[in-house]
C-alpha positions as CSV (number, residue, x, y, z in Angstrom):
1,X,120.1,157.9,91.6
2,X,118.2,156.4,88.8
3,X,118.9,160.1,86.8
4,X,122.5,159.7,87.1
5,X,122.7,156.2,86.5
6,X,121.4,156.3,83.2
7,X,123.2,159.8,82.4
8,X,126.4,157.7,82.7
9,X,125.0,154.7,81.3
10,X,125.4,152.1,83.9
11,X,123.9,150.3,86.3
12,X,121.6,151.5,89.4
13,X,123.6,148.8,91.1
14,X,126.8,149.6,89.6
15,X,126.7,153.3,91.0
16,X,125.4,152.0,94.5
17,X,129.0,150.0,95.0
18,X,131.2,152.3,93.1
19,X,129.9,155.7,92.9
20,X,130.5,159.0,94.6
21,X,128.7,161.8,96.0
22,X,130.6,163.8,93.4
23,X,128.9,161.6,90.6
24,X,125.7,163.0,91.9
25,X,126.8,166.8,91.8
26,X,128.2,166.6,88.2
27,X,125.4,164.9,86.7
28,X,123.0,167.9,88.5
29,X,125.1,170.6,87.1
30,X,125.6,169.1,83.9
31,X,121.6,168.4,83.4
32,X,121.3,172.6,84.4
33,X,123.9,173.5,81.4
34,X,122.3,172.1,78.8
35,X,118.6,173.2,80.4
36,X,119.8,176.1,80.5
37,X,121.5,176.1,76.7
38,X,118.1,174.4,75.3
39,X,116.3,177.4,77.2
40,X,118.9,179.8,75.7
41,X,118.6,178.3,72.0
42,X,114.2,178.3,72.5
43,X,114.4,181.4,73.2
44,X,117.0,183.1,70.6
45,X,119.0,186.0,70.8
46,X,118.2,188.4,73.9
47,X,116.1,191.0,73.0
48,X,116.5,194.8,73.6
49,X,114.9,198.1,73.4
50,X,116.9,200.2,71.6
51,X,117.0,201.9,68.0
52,X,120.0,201.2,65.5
53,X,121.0,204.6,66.0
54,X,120.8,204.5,69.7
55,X,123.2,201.0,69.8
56,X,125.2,202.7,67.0
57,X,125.8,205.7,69.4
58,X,127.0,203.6,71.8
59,X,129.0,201.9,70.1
60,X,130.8,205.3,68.6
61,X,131.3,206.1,72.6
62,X,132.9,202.9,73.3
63,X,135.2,203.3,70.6
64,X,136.5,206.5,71.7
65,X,136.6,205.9,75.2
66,X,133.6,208.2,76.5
67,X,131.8,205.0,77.7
């Protein structure tokens, strides 16, 4: 409770008397988006195994349909 009080800056007491369950839920999935964008932006760009011919050959097979 104490997590999504100060995530929407009020009042322990204040979210006993007027929150909602679906206070609780929001503030959980919000926290996961932006661990996972912080996780996403440590990490960088996804990394891959191919050659620049091999990702240029399969982008020449997109383009014409083969794919």
């Amino acid at each position: 409770m104490d997590f999504v009080a100060k995530r929407y800056g009020c009042l322990p007491s204040k979210l006993l008397d007027q929150g909602w369950n679906i206070d609780v839920v929001c503030a959980n999935i919000g926290q996961a988006y932006e661990n996972y964008l912080q996780k996403r932006a440590q990490e960088g760009a996804p990394q891959h195994n191919h050659s620049e011919t091999e990702l240029l050959a399969m982008m020449e097979r997109v383009k014409h349909g083969k794919g």
